[in-house]
C-alpha positions, -999 to +999 in steps of 0.1 A: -090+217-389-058+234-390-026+212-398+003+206-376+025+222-397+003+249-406+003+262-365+037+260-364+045+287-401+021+311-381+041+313-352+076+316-372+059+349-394+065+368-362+089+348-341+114+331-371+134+310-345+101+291-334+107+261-312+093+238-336+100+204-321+078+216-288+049+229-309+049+197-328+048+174-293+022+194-282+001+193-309+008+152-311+004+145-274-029+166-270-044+153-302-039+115-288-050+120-257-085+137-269-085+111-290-120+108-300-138+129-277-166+154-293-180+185-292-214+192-285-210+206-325-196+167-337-164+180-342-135+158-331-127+182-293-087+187-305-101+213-329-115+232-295-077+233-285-063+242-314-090+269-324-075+280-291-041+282-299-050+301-333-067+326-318-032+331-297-014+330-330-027+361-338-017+380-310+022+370-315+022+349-284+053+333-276+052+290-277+051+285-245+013+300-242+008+285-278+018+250-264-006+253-230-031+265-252-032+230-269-029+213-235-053+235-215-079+204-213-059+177-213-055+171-174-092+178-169-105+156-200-079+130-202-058+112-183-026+134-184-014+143-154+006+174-141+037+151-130+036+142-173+027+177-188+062+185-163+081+154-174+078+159-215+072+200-219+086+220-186+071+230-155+068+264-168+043+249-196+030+227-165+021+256-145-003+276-170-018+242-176-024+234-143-039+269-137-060+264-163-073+234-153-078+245-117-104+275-139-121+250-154-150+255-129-155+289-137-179+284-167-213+279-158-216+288-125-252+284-108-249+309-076-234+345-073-211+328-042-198+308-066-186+331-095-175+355-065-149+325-057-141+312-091-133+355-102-110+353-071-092+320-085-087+338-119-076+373-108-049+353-086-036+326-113-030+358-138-015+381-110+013+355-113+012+354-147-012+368-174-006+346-199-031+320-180-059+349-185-051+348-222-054+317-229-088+318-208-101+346-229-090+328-266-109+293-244-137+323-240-140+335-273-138+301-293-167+287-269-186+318-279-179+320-315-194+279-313-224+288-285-250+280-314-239+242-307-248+243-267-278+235-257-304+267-255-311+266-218-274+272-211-264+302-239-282+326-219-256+321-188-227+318-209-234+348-227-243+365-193-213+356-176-192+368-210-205+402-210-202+405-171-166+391-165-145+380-193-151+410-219-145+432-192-112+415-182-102+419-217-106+455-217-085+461-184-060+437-197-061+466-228-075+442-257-100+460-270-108+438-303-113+409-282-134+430-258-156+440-291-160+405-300-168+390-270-194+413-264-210+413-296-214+374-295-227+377-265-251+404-271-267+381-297-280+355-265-287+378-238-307+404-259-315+392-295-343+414-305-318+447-295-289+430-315-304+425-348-321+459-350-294+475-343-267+452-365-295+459-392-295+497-389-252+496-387-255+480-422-282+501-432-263+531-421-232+520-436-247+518-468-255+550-470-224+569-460-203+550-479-197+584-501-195+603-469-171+578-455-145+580-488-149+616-489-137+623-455-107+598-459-094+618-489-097+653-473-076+638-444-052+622-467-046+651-485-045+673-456-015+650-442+001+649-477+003+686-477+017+688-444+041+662-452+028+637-424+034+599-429-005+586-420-026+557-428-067+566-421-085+538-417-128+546-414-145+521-383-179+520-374-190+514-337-199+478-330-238+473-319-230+464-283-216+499-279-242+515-298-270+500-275-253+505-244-245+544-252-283+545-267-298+527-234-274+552-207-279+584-223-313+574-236-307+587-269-323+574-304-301+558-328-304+588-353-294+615-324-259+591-323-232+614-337-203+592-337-211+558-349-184+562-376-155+576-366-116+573-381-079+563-370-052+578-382-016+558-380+017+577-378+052+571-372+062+587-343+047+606-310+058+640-328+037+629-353+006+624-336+007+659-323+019+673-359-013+654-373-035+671-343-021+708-354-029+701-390-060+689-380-074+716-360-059+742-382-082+729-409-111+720-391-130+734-357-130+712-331-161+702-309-153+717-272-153+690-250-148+665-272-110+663-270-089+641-249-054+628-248-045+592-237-006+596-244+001+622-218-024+607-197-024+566-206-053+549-199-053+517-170-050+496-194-021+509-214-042+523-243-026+557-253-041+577-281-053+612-292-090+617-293-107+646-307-141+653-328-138+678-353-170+695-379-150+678-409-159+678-442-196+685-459-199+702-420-203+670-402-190+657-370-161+634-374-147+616-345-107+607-349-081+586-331-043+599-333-016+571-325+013+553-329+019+524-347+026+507-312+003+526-297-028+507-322-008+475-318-011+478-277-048+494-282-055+456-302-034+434-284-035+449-248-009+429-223-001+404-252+018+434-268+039+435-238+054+404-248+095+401-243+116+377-262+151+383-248+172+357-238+151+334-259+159+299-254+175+301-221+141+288-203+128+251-197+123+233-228+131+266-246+104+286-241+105+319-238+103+351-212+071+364-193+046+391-206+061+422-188+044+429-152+054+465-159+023+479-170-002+500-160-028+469-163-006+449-141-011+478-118-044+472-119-044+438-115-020+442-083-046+471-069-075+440-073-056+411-057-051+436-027-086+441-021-087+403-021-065+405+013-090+426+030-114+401+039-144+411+022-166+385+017-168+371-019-207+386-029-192+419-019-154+416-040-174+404-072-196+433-070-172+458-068-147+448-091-175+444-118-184+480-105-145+489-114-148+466-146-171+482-168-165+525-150-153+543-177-119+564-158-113+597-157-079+612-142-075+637-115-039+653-097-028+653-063-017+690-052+020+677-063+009+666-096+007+629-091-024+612-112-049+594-100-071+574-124-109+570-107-139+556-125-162+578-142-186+589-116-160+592-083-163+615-052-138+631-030-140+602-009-130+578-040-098+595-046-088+598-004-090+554-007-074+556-042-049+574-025-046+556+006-070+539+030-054+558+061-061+591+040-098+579+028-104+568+067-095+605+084-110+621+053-134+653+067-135+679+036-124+680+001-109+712-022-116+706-059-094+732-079-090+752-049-124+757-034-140+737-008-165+714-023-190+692-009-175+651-010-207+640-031-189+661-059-185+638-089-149+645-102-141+653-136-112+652-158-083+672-148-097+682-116-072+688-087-080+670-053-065+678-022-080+658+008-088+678+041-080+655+072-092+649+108-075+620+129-107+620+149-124+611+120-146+580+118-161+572+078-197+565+085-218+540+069-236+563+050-205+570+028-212+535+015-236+544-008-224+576-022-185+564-035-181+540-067-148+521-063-148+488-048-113+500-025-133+529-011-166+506-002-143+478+015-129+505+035-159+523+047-174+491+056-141+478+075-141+510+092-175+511+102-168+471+116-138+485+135-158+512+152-184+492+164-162+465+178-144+492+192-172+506+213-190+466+224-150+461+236-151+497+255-182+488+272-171+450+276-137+464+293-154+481+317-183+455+329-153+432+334-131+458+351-164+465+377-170+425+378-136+419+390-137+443+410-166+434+431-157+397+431-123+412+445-102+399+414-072+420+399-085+429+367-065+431+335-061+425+298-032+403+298-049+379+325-072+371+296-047+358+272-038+324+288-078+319+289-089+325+257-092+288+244-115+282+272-135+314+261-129+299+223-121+334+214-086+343+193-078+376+209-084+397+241-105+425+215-123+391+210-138+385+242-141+421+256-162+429+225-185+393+231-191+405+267-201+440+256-224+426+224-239+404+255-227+371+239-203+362+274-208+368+305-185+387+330-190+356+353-179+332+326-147+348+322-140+357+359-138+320+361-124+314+332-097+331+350-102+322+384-111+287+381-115+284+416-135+315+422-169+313+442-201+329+427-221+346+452-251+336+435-245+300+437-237+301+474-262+324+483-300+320+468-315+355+473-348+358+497-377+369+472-404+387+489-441+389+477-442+426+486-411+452+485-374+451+472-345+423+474-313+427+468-296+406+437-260+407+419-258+407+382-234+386+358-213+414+359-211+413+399-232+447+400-259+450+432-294+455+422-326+463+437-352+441+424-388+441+430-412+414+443-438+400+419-466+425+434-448+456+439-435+476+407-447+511+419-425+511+452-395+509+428-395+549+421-384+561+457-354+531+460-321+536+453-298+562+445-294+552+406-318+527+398-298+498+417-288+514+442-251+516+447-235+551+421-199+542+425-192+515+400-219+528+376-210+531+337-214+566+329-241+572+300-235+604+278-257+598+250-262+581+217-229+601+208-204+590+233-183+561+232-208+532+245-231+514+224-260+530+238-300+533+224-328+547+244-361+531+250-388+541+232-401+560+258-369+577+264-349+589+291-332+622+301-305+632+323-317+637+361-340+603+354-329+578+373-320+551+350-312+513+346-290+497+318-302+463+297-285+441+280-293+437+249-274+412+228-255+420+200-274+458+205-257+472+234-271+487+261-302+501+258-317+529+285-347+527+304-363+553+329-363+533+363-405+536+366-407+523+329-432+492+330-413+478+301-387+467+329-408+437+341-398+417+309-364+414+327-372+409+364-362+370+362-330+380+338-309+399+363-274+392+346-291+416+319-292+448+345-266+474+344-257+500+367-256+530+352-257+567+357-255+602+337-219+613+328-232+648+308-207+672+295-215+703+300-197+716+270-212+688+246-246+699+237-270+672+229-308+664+234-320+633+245-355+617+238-391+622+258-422+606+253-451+631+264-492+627+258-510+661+254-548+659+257-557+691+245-595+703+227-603+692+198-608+725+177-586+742+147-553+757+157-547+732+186-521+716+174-501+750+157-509+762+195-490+735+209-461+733+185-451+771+188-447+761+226-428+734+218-406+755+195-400+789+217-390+761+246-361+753+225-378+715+224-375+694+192-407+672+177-394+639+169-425+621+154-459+628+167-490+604+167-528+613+176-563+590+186-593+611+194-607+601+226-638+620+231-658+638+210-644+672+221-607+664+229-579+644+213-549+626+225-516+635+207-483+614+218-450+635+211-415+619+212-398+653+222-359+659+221-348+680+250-319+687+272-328+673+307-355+670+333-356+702+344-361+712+307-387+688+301-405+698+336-407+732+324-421+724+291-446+701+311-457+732+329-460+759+304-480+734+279-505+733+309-508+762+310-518+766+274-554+777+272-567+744+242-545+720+269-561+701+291-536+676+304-502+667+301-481+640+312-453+617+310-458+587+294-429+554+301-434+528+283 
C-alpha cells in the first residue's frame, strides 16, 4: 500500500508547490475512519481510496481531486458527515465528495429505469464540474482492475455496465488510455472465450513482426532525420476490444485486419506535423481514403491529430498518427489535460482552479444535459445517449462553413436537429453538395448540408426510425406528441364551443381557467385535449363553469318507444335521433345528417384534415350520411348511418357526434368502401374485375375471398374512391361485367 509520503512526491513531480499539509489530513482522516473495513479481496478498504487517488496521480490532477479521491467513500462507509468533510478540508473538497457519494448507487443497478436515472445524476454532477466524473472513472477502473475479487454472479454486470457507460464516458471526456483499459478489463467478463483468442493472436502476431515493426521505425526515423524534423515514433498495436469489435462490424477475419499495428509520430510544433505529413507522402503512397485530419477538424472530444495510412516499407500498409506533444498529452489525458493552475492558492483550503469548461467535450456534455430538459422519459435518454456514446462522428458544413460534428451513420434530418430543433421540425428536403438528395442519405465526411424548409411542416413518426442522434429522436417524438394533442384540443374546442352553445352558455377559453382545479387539469390545452381524446365530458365542464347550470337530461327523461325514433341530446348538448330497441332499419330515411339537425355539425374532411378522424371498417364516403363516435383516447371514428355496428352505442349517447362532410374540392383524396362481388368461379374472374376497378380510377385496398357455391365465389374488396356517386358508378358497371353476378354494399 502506497505511503503517505509517497502520494504526496507524486503530486509535487508535476505540481512542485503541492499543498502538502491537506494531502497529508486527507490521507490521515480517511484512513481512520475506514479503519478496519475490508475488501471483498482482504485488503484493509483505505487501499481502494488510495489506489484511487494514484490512478489520479497520473493524470496531473490538481489536490483538490487528489484529496476527494481519498474521501470519496468516507460519508457513505463511515460516519463522516458533509458538515465535517466542509469544516476540516473546504466546501469545494465537500462538494465532489458529496457528489460522489450521491453516485454511489450507480454500480450495480438491477433495471434499465434505474441506470437511465442514476446516468442522469452523473451527466449532471460533472456538468458542474468534471472532476467528479474523474474520480468516478479512476473509482471505475480500480474496481475493475480488482473484479477477480467480486463474487462471479456480479462481474458479468459490472463489466456490462463498464463497457456500456463508463468507457464510453471516458472517450467523450477524450481519455482514450483509460477508455482502452476499461474496455479490455471488461471484455475479459462479458465475453472470455473472444478475449483470450484474440489477446493470444495479438501476442502471436506481435511476435512475429517484431522485425517488421523495427524496420519501419528506422525508415521513418531516418526519413525525418533527413528532412530535419524533430520526431519521436513510437510502434502500438490495437488493443483486443477494438480488434473484435472492428472484426464483429465489418465481419472481417483477423488475418484480413490491415491495421492492427500502426505508429505515432511526436513533433514539436503544428508546422511540424504537416512538415512530417509532406515528407511522408513524398516518400511513400498514400491509401485514398484513408487520410483524415483531426487538427483542422478536432474531434468532440478534443482529440486532434493527423491520420493517414501509407504502403510503407517492404510494401506494406502502415497506419500513422501525426501530433503534437500536447496534442498526445490531451489524446491520453482527455479533460484532465485541461487542467488550470493559475491563481493557485487563492481557493478554500488552498486548492486549486477548475478543469476548464472550454472545451469541445464540455460542449458535449452541455448538448446532453439539454436533452435532459426535454422531458424524455429516462428508458428513452439512456438509449440515446449510449446511441451518441459509442457513434463514431464524422463532420459536415453548413452553406456558410460552420461544422457540424454528427455520428457516423447521420441523415439530413440529424444535422437540421443538430442544427436546431426549429430547423429539424420544418425540415422538408435536403441538398448534399449542391444536389437534392433524398433525407435517408447517410452523410459523409466533408459533405455540405443545406436544409430545405417548410413552416407547414409537421416531422412524422416515421422519421423516428430512420435518424441516429438522440436530439433528433427526442424531437420527432415531441413533435409527433404536440401534433396529436393539437388535433384532440381542435376537436375538443369545438364540441365545447357547440355544447355551450346549445346549453346557451358564452363559450370561451379564458372561462376555463378559473375551473381547471375542479377539472384537475394544469392548462386550458389540458382540458380541450381530454374532451377531444373522450376522457371529459362537455357536460362536466359546462358545469364546471356554470355550476348552477341545469342538464336537460336530468330534468327531462326521454320517452323510449318500442317501435320508431326518439329524440336524445348528447354530452356535448348535440340532438340526436335514436332508435327504439326493434327498429334499426327505419333509421336510413331520418334525418338530414345522421341526427338530424346540420347546423352545428363538425365538418369531416378525411383522415388528412385537422381532426382526429379514422373510418370504420366498413367505410364511409362523402354523400353517406354519417354519425361521429367517440372513441376514447382514438378520436372520432366514422360510421355510415345504416352501419349495424351502430347498435353497440345505442345506450351510450354522450358518445354520438353530429357530423357532416366538409370536402374540398381542390384537396384530392379517396376515402374507404367495403363492397362484396359474387362473381363465377372460373379463371380470369378476378383480372376481369380488377381492370374495372382500375379504368374506374378506384383503388384496391385489401381484398379477401370464401367460395360459397361450387360455381361462384364471394370476394370482399375495401375500395378507395372519391364519393358516392363514384362508388355508385363503379357498383353499376361491375354489374354489368359478364363473370359478375352480384354486387353490393356491405356496412358493417
Amino acid at each position: 500500500m502506497m505511503r503517505q509520503y509517497e502520494l504526496v512526491e507524486r503530486v509535487q513531480r508535476y505540481k512542485p508547490d503541492v499543498n502538502e499539509a491537506l494531502l497529508n489530513k486527507a490521507y490521515v482522516y480517511a484512513m481512520q475512519k475506514h479503519g478496519h473495513q475490508r475488501r471483498a479481496s482482504g485488503d484493509p478498504y483505505f487501499s481502494h481510496p488510495l489506489e484511487v487517488a494514484a490512478i489520479l496521480t497520473g493524470m496531473n490532477l490538481d489536490e483538490a481531486t487528489i484529496a476527494a479521491a481519498l474521501l470519496h467513500d468516507t460519508i457513505e462507509d463511515t460516519s463522516a458527515t458533509r458538515a465535517e468533510i466542509d469544516e476540516l478540508f473546504g466546501a469545494e473538497i465537500g462538494t465532489l465528495v458529496e457528489g460522489l457519494t450521491k453516485l454511489k448507487k450507480l454500480d450495480l443497478v438491477s433495471t434499465k429505469a434505474e441506470q437511465a436515472e442514476n446516468l442522469r445524476k452523473l451527466l449532471l454532477a460533472i456538468s458542474e464540474d468534471v472532476r467528479v466524473l474523474l474520480v468516478k472513472l479512476a473509482d471505475r477502473l480500480h474496481n475493475m482492475r480488482t473484479l477477480h475479487h467480486v463474487p462471479v454472479h456480479k462481474r458479468l454486470r459490472i463489466a456490462e455496465e463498464t463497457m456500456e457507460i463508463y468507457a464510453p464516458l471516458a472517450g467523450r471526456m477524450g481519455m482514450q488510455d483509460m477508455r482502452e483499459e476499461l474496455e479490455e478489463l471488461a471484455f475479459r467478463y462479458v465475453n472470455p472465450e473472444a478475449f483470450h483468442t484474440v489477446t493470444e493472436r495479438l501476442a502471436d502476431l506481435l511476435e512475429r513482426n517484431r522485425g517488421v515493426i523495427t524496420e519501419i521505425e528506422g525508415a521513418l526515423a531516418r526519413l525525418f532525420e533527413e528532412y530535419a524534423i524533430e520526431a519521436v515514433v513510437k510502434s502500438r498495436q490495437k488493443k483486443p476490444w477494438s480488434v473484435f469489435r472492428k472484426m464483429e462490424a465489418k465481419a472481417l477475419s483477423f488475418e484480413q485486419l490491415s491495421d492492427i499495428f500502426g505508429f505515432r509520430v511526436i513533433v514539436d510544433t503544428m508546422e511540424d506535423c504537416y512538415r512530417a505529413l509532406g515528407a511522408i507522402h513524398s516518400t511513400w503512397s498514400m491509401v485514398p481514403g484513408r487520410f483524415k485530419d483531426y487538427i483542422s477538424t478536432p474531434k468532440q472530444n478534443d482529440y486532434r491529430s493527423i491520420h493517414t495510412t501509407i504502403v510503407g516499407p517492404s510494401r506494406q500498409r502502415v497506419e500513422l498518427q501525426i501530433r503534437t506533444r500536447e496534442m498526445d498529452r490531451i489524446a491520453e489525458y482527455g479533460v484532465a489535460a485541461h487542467s488550470l493552475y493559475k491563481d493557485f492558492g487563492s481557493k478554500v483550503a488552498g486548492t486549486s482552479n477548475q478543469i476548464s469548461k472550454d472545451t469541445n467535450a464540455y460542449a458535449w456534455l452541455r448538448r446532453t444535459i439539454e436533452a435532459l430538459s426535454e422531458g424524455d422519459n429516462p428508458e428513452d435518454f439512456l438509449e440515446n445517449t449510449k446511441l451518441e456514446l459509442f457513434h463514431d462522428q464524422v463532420f459536415c458544413f453548413t452553406p456558410k462553413g460552420g461544422l457540424i460534428a454528427l455520428p457516423r451513420g447521420a441523415t439530413p434530418i440529424d444535422f437540421a436537429y443538430a442544427v436546431h430543433t426549429d430547423v429539424g421540425d420544418t425540415c422538408v428536403g435536403a441538398k448534399v453538395n449542391g444536389r437534392i438528395m433524398p433525407l435517408m442519405t447517410e452523410l459523409k465526411n466533408g459533405d455540405e448540408v443545406e436544409i430545405i424548409r417548410s413552416k407547414a411542416q409537421v416531422p412524422p413518426a416515421a422519421w423516428e426510425s430512420v435518424v441516429v442522434t438522440g436530439k433528433a429522436r427526442s424531437a420527432i417524438r415531441r413533435a409527433t406528441r404536440n401534433a396529436i394533442r393539437k388535433q384532440y384540443s381542435g376537436l375538443g374546442a369545438r364540441i365545447l364551443e357547440r355544447a355551450f352553445e346549445r346549453a346557451g352558455k358564452t363559450w370561451s377559453r379564458d372561462g376555463l381557467k378559473p375551473v381547471l382545479h375542479r377539472l384537475a387539469r394544469k392548462d386550458v390545452e389540458d382540458v380541450l385535449a381530454a374532451v377531444g381524446r373522450g376522457e371529459l365530458s362537455s357536460r362536466d365542464v359546462i358545469h364546471a363553469v356554470f355550476p348552477d347550470y341545469q342538464d336537460e337530461r336530468v330534468t327531462q327523461k326521454p320517452k323510449v318507444r318500442e317501435e320508431g325514433w326518439f329524440n336524445l341530446r348528447n354530452a356535448a348538448g348535440m340532438l340526436f335521433q335514436i332508435p327504439g330497441r326493434s327498429s334499426r332499419r327505419s333509421r336510413k330515411g331520418k334525418g338530414k345528417n345522421a341526427a338530424g339537425d346540420q347546423n352545428g355539425a363538425l365538418p369531416i374532411r378525411g383522415v388528412a384534415g385537422d381532426l382526429p378522424v379514422r373510418f370504420a371498417p366498413e367505410g364511409a364516403v362523402p354523400g353517406d350520411r354519417i354519425v361521429g363516435i367517440l372513441q376514447p383516447g382514438s378520436g372520432i371514428t366514422i360510421y355510415p348511418i345504416q352501419s349495424p355496428s351502430l347498435t353497440a352505442f345505442d345506450d351510450q349517447p354522450e358518445r354520438w357526434i353530429d357530423v357532416r362532410w366538409d370536402i374540398d374540392e381542390n384537396m384530392k383524396e379517396r376515402f374507404p368502401a367495403r363492397v362484396s362481388v359474387t362473381a363465377i368461379n372460373e379463371p380470369g374472374s378476378l383480372a376481369e374485375i380488377a381492370q374495372v376497378i382500375a379504368s374506374n380510377d378506384a383503388n384496391i385496398h385489401t381484398l379477401s375471398m370464401a367460395r360459397t357455391a361450387p360455381d361462384f365465389t364471394e370476394m370482399i374488396f375495401d375500395l378507395e374512391v372519391w364519393d358516392l356517386k363514384h362508388l355508385n358508378r363503379l357498383s353499376s358497371q361491375l354489374k354489368e361485367t359478364a363473370c359478375v353476378s352480384d354486387v353490393r354494399r356491405v356496412n358493417g
